[in-house]
C-alpha positions as CSV (number, residue, x, y, z in Angstrom):
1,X,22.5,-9.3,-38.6
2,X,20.6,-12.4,-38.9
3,X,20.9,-14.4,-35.5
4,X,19.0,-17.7,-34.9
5,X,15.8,-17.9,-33.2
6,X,15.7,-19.7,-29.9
7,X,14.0,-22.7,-31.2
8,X,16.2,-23.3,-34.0
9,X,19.0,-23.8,-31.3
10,X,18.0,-25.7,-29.1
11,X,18.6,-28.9,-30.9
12,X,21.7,-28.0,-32.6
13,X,23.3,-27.2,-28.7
14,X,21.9,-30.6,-28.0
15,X,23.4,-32.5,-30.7
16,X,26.7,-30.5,-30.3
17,X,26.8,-31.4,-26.3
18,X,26.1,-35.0,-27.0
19,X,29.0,-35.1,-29.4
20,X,31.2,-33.7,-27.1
21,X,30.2,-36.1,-24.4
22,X,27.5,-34.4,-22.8
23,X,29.3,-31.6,-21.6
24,X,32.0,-28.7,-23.0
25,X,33.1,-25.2,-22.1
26,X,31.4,-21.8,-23.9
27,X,34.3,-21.1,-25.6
28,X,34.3,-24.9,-27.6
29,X,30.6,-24.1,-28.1
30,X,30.0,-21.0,-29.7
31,X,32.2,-21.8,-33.0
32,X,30.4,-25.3,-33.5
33,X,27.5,-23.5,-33.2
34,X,27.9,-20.7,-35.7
35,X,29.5,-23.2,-38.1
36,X,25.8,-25.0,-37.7
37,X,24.1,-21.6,-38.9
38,X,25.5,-20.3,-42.3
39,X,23.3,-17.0,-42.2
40,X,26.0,-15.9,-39.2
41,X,28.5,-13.9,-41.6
42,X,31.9,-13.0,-39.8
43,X,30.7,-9.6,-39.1
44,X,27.8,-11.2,-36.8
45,X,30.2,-13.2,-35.4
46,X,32.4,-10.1,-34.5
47,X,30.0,-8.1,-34.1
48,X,30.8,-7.0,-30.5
49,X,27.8,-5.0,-27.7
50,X,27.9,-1.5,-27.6
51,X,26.8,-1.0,-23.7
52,X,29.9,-3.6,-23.8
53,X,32.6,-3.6,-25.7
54,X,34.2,-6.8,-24.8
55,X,31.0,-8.9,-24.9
56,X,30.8,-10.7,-28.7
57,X,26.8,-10.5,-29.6
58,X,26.9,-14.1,-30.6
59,X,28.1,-15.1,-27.3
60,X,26.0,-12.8,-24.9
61,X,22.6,-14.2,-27.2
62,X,23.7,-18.4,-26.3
63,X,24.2,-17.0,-22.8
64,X,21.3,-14.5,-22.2
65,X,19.1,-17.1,-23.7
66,X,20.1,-19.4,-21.7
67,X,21.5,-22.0,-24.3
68,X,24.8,-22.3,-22.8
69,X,25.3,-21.9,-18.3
70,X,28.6,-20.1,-18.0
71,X,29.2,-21.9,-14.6
């Protein structure tokens, strides 16, 4: 699994939000994202936590990050 670093995030979530109009739900984020970073293959997409099952990895490292406020 090859995951981006935080800093080579941060101003593709920027970008993204702008183009949305400066704001968007999780769930509209995380596929613009991974569509930004090539090295994400569709098993690091699926790619799912084993302490939690229902929790995508992708999603739980914009959010645990910080990158993406869930409320």
């Amino acid at each position: 699994m090859s995951f981006p670093k935080q800093s080579e995030i941060e101003l593709p979530l920027l970008k993204t939000l702008q183009e949305l109009g400066g704001k968007a739900e999780p769930k509209e984020l995380y596929p613009k994202l991974a569509e930004i970073f090539p090295q994400l293959t569709e098993e690091d997409l699926t790619a799912r936590l084993p302490s939690s099952p229902s929790t995508f990895r992708w999603h739980n490292l914009m959010t645990h990050e910080g990158f993406i406020r869930t409320q």
